[in-house]
C-alpha positions in Angstrom: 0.0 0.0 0.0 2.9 2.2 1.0 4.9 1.5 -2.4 1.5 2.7 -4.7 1.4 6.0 -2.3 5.4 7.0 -3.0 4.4 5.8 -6.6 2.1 8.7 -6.9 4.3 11.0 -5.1 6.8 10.7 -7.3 4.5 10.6 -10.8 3.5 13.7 -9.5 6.5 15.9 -8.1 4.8 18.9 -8.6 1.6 18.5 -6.7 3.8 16.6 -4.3 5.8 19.1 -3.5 2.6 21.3 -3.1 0.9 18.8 -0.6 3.9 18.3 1.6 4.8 21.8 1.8 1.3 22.6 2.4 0.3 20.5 5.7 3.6 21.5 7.0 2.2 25.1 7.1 -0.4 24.0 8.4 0.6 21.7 10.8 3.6 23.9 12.4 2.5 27.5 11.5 -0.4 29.2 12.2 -1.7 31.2 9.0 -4.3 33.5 9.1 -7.7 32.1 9.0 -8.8 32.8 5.1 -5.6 31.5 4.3 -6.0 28.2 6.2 -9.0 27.3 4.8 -8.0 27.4 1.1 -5.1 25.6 1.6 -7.3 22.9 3.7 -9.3 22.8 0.8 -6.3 22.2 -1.7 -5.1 19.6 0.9 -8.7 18.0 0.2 -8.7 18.2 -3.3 -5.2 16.1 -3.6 -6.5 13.8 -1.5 -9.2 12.9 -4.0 -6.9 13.0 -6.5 -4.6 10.6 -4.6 -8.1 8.3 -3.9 -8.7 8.4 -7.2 -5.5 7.6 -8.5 -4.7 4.5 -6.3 -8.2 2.9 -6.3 -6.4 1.2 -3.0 -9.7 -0.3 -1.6 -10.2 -2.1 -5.3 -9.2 -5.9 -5.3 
């Protein structure tokens, strides 16, 4: 399961890059509260993308 998630990560260095650099912000910084929400909402939308893209729960 692990080996299909770094897959992804590095098909996709770009929006990698985003996604990490992004819940570190979030997770160790504390952004104003407009600015937190939209990057919540980009974390969000990766993760479907990353759902999408591994179909992990498919046999």
């Amino acid at each position: 399961m692990f080996k299909k998630i770094f897959d992804v990560l590095i098909d996709h260095p770009f929006l990698a890059s985003i996604f990490i650099s992004d819940l570190f912000i979030l997770l160790f910084h504390k952004p104003p509260f407009l600015f937190s929400l939209v990057m919540l909402t980009a974390l969000m939308g990766y993760c479907m993308f990353l759902g999408q893209k591994l179909s992990l729960f498919k046999d």
